[in-house]
mmCIF file as Biopython writes it, N, C-alpha, C and O atoms, coordinates in Angstrom:
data_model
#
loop_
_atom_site.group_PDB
_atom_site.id
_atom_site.type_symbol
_atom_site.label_atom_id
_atom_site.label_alt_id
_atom_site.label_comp_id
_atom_site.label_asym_id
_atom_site.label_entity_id
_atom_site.label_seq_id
_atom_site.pdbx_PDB_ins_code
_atom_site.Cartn_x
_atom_site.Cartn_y
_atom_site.Cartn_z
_atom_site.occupancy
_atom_site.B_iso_or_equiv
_atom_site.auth_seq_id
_atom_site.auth_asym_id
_atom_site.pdbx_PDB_model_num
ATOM 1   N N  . UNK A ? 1  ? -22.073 9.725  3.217   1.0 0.0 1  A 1 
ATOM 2   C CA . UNK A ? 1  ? -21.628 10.589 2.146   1.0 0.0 1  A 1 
ATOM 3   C C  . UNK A ? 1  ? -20.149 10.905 2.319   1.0 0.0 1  A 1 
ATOM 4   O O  . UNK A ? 1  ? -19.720 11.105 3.455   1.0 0.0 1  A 1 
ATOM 5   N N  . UNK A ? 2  ? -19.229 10.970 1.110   1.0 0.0 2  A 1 
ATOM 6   C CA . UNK A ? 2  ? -18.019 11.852 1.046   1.0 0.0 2  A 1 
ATOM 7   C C  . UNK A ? 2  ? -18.087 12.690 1.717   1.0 0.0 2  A 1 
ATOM 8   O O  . UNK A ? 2  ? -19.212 13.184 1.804   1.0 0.0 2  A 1 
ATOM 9   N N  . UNK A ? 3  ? -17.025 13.292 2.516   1.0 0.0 3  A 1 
ATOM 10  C CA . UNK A ? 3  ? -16.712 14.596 2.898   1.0 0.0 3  A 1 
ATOM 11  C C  . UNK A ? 3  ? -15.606 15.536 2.345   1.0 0.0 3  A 1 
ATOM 12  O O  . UNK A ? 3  ? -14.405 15.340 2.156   1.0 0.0 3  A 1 
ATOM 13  N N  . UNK A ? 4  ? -16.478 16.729 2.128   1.0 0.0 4  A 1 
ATOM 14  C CA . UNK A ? 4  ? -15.948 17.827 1.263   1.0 0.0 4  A 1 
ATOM 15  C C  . UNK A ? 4  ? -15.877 17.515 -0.422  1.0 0.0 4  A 1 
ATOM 16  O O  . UNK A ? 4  ? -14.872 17.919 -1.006  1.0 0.0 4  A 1 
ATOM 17  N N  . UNK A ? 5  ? -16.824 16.873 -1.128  1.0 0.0 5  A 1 
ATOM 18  C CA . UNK A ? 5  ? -17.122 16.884 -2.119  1.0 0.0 5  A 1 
ATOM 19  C C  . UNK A ? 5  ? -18.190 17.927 -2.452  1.0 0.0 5  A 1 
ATOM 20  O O  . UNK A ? 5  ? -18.107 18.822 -3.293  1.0 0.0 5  A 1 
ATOM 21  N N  . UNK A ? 6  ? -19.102 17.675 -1.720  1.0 0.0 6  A 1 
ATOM 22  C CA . UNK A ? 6  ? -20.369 18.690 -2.181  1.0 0.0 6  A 1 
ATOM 23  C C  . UNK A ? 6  ? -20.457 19.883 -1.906  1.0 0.0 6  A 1 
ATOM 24  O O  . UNK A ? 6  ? -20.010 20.348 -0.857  1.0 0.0 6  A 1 
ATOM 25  N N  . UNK A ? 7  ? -21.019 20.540 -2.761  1.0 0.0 7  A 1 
ATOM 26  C CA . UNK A ? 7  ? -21.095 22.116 -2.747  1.0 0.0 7  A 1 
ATOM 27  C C  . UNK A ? 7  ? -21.912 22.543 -1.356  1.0 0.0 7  A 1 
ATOM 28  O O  . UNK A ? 7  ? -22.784 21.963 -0.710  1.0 0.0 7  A 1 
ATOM 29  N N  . UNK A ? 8  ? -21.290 23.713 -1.206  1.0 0.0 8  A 1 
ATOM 30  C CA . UNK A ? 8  ? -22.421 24.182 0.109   1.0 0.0 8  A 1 
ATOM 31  C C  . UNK A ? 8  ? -23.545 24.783 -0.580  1.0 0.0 8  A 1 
ATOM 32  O O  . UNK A ? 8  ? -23.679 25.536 -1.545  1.0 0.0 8  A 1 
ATOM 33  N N  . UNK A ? 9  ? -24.637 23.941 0.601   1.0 0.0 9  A 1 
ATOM 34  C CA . UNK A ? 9  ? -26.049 24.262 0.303   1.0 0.0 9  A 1 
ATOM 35  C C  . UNK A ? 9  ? -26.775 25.492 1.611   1.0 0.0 9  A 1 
ATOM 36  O O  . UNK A ? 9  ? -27.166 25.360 2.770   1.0 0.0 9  A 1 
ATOM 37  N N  . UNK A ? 10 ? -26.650 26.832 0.494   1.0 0.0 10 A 1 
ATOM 38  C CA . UNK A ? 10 ? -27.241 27.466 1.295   1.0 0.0 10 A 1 
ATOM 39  C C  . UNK A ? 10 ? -28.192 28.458 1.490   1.0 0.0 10 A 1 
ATOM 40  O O  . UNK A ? 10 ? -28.518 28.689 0.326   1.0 0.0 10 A 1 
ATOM 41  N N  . UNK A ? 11 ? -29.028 29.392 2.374   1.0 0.0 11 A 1 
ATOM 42  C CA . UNK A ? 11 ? -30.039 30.228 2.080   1.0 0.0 11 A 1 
ATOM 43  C C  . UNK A ? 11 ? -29.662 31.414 1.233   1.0 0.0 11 A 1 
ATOM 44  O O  . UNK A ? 11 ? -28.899 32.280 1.660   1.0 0.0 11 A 1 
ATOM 45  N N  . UNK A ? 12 ? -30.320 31.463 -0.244  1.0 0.0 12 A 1 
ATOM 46  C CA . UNK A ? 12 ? -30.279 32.700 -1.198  1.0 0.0 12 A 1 
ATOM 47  C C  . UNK A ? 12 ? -31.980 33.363 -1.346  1.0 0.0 12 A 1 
ATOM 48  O O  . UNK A ? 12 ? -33.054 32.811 -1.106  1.0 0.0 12 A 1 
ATOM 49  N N  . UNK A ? 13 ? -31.711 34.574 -1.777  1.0 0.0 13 A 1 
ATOM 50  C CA . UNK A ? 13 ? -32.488 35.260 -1.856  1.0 0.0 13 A 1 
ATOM 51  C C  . UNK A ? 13 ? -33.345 35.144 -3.311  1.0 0.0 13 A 1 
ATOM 52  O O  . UNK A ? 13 ? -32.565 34.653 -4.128  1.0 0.0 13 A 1 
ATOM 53  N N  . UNK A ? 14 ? -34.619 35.403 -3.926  1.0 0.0 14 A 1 
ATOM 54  C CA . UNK A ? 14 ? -34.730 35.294 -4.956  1.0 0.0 14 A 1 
ATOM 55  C C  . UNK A ? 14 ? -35.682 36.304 -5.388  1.0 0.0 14 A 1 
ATOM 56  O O  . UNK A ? 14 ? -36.848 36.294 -4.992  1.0 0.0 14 A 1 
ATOM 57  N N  . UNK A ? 15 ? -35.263 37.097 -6.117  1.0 0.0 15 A 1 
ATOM 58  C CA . UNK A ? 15 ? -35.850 38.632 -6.347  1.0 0.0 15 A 1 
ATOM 59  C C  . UNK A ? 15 ? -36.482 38.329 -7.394  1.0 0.0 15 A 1 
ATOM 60  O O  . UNK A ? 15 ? -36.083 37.649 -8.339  1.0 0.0 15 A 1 
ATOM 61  N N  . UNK A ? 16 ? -37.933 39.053 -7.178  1.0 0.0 16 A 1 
ATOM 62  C CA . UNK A ? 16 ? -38.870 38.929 -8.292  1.0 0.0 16 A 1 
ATOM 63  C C  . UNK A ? 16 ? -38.789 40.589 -8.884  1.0 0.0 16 A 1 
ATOM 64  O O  . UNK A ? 16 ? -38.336 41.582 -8.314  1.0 0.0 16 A 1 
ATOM 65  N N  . UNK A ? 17 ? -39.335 40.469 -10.076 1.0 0.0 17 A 1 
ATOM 66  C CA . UNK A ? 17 ? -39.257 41.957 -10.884 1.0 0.0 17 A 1 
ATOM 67  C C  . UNK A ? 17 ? -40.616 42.798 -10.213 1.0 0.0 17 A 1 
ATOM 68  O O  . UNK A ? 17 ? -40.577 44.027 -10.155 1.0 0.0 17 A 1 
ATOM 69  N N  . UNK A ? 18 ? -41.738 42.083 -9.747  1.0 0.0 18 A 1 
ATOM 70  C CA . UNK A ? 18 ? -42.581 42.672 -8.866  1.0 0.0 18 A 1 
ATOM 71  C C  . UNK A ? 18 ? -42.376 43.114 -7.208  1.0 0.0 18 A 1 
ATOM 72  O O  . UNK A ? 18 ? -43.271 43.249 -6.373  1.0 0.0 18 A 1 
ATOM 73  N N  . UNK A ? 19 ? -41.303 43.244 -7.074  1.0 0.0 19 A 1 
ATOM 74  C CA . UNK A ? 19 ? -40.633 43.426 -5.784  1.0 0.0 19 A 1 
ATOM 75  C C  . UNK A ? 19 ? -41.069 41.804 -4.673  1.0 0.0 19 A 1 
ATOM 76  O O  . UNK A ? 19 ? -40.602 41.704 -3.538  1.0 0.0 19 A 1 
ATOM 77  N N  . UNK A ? 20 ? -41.728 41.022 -5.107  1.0 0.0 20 A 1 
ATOM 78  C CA . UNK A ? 20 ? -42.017 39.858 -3.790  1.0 0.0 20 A 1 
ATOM 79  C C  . UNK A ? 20 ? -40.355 39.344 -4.195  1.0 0.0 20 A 1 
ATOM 80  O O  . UNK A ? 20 ? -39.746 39.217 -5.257  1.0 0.0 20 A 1 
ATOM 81  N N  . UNK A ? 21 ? -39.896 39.064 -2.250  1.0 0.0 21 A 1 
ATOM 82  C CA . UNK A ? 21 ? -38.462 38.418 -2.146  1.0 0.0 21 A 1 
ATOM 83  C C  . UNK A ? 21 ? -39.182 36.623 -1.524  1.0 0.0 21 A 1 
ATOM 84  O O  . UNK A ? 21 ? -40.128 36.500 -0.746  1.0 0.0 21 A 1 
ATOM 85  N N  . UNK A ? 22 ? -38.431 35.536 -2.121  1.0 0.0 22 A 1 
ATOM 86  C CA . UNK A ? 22 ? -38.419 34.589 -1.557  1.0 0.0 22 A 1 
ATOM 87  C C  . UNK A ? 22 ? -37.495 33.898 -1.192  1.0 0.0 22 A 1 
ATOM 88  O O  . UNK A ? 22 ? -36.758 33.732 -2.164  1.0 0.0 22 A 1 
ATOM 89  N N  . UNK A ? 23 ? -37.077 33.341 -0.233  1.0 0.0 23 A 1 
ATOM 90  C CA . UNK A ? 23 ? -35.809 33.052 0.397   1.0 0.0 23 A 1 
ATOM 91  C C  . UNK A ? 23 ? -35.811 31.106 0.339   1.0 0.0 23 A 1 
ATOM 92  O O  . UNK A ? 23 ? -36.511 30.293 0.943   1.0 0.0 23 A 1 
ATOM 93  N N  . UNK A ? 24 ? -35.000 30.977 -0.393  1.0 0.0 24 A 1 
ATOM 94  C CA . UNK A ? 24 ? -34.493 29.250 -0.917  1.0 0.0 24 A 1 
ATOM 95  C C  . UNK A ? 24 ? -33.401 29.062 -0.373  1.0 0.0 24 A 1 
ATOM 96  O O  . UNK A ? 24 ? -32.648 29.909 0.108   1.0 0.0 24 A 1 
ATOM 97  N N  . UNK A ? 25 ? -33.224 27.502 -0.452  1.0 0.0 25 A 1 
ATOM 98  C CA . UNK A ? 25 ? -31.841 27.001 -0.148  1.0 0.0 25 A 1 
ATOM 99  C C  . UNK A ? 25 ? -31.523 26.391 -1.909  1.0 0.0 25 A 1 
ATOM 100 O O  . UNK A ? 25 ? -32.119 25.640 -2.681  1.0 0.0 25 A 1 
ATOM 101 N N  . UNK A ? 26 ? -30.278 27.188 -1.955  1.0 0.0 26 A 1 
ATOM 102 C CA . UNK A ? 26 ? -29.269 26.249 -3.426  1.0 0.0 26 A 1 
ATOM 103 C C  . UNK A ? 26 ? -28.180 26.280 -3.452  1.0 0.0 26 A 1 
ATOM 104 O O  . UNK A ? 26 ? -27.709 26.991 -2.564  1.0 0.0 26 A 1 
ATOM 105 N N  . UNK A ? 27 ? -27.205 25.640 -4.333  1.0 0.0 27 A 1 
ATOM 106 C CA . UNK A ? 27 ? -25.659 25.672 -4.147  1.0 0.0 27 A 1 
ATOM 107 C C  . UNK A ? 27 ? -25.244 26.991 -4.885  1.0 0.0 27 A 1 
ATOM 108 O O  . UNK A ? 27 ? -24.183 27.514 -4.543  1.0 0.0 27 A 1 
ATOM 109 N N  . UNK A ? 28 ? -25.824 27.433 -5.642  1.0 0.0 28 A 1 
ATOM 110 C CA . UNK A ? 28 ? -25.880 28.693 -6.382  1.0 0.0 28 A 1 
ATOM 111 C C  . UNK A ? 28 ? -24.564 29.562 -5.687  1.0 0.0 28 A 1 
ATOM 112 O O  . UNK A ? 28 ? -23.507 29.905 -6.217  1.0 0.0 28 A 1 
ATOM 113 N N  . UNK A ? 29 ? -25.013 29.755 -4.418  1.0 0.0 29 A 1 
ATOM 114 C CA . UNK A ? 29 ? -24.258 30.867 -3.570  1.0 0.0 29 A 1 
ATOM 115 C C  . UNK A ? 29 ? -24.494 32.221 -3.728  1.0 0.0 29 A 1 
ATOM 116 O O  . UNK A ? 29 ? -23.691 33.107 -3.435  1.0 0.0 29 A 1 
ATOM 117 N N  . UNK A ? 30 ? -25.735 32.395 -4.251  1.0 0.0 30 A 1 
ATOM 118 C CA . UNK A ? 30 ? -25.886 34.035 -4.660  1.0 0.0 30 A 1 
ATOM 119 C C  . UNK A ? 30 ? -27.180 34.425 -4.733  1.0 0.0 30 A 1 
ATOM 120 O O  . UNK A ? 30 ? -27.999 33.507 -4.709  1.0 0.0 30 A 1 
ATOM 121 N N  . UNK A ? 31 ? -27.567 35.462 -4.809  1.0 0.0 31 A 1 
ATOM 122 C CA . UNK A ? 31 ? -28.707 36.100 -4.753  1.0 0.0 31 A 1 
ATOM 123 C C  . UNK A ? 31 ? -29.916 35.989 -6.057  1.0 0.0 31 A 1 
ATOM 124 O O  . UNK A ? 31 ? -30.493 37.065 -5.905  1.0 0.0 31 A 1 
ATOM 125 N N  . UNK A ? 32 ? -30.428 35.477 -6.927  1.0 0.0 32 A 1 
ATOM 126 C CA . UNK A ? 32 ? -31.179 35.548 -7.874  1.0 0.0 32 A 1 
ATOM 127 C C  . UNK A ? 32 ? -32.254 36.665 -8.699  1.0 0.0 32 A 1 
ATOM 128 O O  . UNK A ? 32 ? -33.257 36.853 -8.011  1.0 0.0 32 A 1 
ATOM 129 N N  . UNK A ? 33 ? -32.263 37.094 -9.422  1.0 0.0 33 A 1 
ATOM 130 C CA . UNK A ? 33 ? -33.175 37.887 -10.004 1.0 0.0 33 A 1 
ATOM 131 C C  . UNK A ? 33 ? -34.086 36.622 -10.751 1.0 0.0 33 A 1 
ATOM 132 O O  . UNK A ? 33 ? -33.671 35.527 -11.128 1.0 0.0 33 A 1 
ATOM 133 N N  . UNK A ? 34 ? -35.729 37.286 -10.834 1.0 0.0 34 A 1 
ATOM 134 C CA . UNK A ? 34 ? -36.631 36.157 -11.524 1.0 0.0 34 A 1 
ATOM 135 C C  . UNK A ? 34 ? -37.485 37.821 -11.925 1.0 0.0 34 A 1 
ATOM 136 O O  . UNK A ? 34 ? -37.417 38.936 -11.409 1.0 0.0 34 A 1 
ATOM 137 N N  . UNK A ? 35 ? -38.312 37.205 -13.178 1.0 0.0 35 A 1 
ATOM 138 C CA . UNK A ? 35 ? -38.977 37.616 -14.033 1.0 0.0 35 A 1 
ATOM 139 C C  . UNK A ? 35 ? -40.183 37.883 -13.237 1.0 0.0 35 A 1 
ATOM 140 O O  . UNK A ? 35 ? -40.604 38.936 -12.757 1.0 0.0 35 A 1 
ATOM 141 N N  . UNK A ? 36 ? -40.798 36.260 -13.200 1.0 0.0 36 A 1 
ATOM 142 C CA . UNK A ? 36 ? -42.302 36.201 -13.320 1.0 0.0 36 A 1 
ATOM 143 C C  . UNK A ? 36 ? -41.892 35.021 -11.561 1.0 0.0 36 A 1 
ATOM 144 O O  . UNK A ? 36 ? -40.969 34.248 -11.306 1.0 0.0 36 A 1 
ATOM 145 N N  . UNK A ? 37 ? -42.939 35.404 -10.877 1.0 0.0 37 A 1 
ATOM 146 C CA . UNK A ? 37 ? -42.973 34.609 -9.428  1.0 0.0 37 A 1 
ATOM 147 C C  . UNK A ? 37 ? -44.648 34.266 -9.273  1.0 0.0 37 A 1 
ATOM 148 O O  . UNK A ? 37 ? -45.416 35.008 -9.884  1.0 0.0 37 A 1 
ATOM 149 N N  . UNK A ? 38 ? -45.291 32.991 -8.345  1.0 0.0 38 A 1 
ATOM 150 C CA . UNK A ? 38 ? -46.224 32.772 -8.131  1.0 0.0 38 A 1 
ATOM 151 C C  . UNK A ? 38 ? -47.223 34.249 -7.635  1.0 0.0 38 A 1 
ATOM 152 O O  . UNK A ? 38 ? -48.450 34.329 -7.688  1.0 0.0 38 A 1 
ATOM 153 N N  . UNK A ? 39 ? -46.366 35.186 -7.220  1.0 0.0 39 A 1 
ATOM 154 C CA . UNK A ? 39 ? -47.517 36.268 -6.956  1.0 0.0 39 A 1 
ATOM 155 C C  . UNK A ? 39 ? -47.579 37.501 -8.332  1.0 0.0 39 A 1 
ATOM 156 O O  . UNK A ? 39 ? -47.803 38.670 -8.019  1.0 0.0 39 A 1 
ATOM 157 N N  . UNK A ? 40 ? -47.454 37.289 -9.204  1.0 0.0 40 A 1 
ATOM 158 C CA . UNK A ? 40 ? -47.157 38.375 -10.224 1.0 0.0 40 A 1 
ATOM 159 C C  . UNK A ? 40 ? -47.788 37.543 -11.474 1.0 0.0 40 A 1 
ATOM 160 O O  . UNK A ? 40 ? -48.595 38.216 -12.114 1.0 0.0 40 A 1 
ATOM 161 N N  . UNK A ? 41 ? -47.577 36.147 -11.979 1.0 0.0 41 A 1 
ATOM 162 C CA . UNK A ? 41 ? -47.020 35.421 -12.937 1.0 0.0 41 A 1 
ATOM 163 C C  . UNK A ? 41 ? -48.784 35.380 -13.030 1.0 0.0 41 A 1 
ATOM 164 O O  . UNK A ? 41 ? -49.498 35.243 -12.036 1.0 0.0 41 A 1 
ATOM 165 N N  . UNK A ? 42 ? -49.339 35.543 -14.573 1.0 0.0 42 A 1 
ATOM 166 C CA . UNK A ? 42 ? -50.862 36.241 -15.175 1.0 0.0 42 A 1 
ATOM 167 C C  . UNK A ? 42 ? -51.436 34.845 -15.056 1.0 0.0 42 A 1 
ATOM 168 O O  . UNK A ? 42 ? -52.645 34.799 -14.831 1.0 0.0 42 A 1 
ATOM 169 N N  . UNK A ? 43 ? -50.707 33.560 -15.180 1.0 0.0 43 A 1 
ATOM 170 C CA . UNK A ? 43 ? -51.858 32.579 -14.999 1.0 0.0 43 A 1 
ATOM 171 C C  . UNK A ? 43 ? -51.566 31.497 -14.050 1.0 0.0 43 A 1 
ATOM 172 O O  . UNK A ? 43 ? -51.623 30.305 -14.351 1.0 0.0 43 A 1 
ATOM 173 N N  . UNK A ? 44 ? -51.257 31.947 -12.911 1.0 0.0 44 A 1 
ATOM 174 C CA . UNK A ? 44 ? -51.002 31.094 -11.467 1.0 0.0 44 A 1 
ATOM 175 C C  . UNK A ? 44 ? -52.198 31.519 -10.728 1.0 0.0 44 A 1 
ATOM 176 O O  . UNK A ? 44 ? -52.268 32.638 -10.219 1.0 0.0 44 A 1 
ATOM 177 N N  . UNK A ? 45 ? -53.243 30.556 -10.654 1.0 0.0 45 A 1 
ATOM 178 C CA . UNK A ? 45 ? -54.171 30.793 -9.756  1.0 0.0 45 A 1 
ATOM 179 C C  . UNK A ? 45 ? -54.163 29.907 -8.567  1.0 0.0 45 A 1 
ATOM 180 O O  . UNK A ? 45 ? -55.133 29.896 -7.809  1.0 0.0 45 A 1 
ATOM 181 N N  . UNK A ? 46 ? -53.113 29.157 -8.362  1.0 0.0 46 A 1 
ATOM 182 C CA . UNK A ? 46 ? -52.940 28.696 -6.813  1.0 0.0 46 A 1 
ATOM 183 C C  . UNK A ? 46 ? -52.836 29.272 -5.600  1.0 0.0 46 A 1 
ATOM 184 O O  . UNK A ? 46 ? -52.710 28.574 -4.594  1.0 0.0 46 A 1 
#
């Protein structure tokens, strides 16, 4: 790979409106707010 082309890929936070936090890697660089998450979201039965 090129060096110093790509964005840094790194651990962000991702805040659900039901208080569950899940912690991802993206180039984002920032913290996320989400709506609906696998523990809240009315028709995720996995």
């Amino acid at each position: 790979m090129k060096q110093d082309i790509h964005p840094k890929y790194e651990e962000i936070t991702a805040n659900c409106s039901c208080g569950n936090e899940i912690k991802v890697r993206s180039t984002l660089g920032k913290d996320i707010n989400l709506d609906v998450c696998s523990a809240c979201h009315p028709f995720y039965t996995g």
